[in-house]
N, C-alpha and C positions, 0 to 999 in steps of 0.2 A: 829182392835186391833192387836196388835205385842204380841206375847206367846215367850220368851224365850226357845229353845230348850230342852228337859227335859235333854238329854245325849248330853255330848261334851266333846270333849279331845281322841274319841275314835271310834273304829268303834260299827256300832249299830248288836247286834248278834240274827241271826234266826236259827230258827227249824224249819224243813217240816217234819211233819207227814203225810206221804203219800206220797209214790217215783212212782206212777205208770205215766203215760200220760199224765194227769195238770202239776204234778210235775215238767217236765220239763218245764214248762212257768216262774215256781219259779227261779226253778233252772238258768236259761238263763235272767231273768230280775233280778237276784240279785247278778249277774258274770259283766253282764253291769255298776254297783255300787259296784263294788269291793274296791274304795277308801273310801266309806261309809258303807260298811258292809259288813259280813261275814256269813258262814249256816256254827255254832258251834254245830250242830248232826240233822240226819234224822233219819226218826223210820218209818218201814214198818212190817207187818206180815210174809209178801210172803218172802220168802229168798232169792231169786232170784232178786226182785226190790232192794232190802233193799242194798243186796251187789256190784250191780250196780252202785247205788245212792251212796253210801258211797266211792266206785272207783272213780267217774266222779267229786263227790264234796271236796275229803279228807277228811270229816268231820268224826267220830263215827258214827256209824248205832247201832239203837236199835230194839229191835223187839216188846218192849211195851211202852207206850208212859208214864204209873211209872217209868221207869226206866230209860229212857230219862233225866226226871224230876229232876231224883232224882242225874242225873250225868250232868248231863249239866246246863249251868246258860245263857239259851238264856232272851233274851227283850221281841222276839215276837218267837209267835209259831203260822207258817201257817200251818192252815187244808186243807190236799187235798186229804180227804179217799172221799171215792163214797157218792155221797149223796144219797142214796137208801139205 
């Protein structure tokens, strides 16, 4: 079966919560798809990642992921806090 794209016409917008050491895998595999998408805000605790990430990507940095939410209109939001 053939599923029609759900989003076209545009690029698809992400959120990484979580700027530490994954993050750059995000980071670096959705720069590769730069014609299909964009990371329209990151959100980290640490202030030091968060304003890193937010340097390296252009995007907005948040430091809670309400407030992310509540200012940003991504598609997809990847989780890359610690899994412990």
């Amino acid at each position: 079966l053939k599923y029609p794209a759900p989003i076209t016409g545009r690029k698809l917008r992400f959120a990484i919560v979580g700027c530490g050491r994954i993050a750059q895998n995000h980071f670096a595999a959705l720069k590769q798809h730069a014609e299909r998408t964009e990371i329209v805000a990151v959100c980290d605790s640490e202030p030091g990642a968060l304003k890193a990430a937010a340097a390296s990507t252009g995007a907005p940095g948040f430091d809670r992921l309400d407030k992310l939410l509540a200012a940003a209109d991504p598609d997809i939001v990847v989780l890359a806090t610690p899994s412990g």
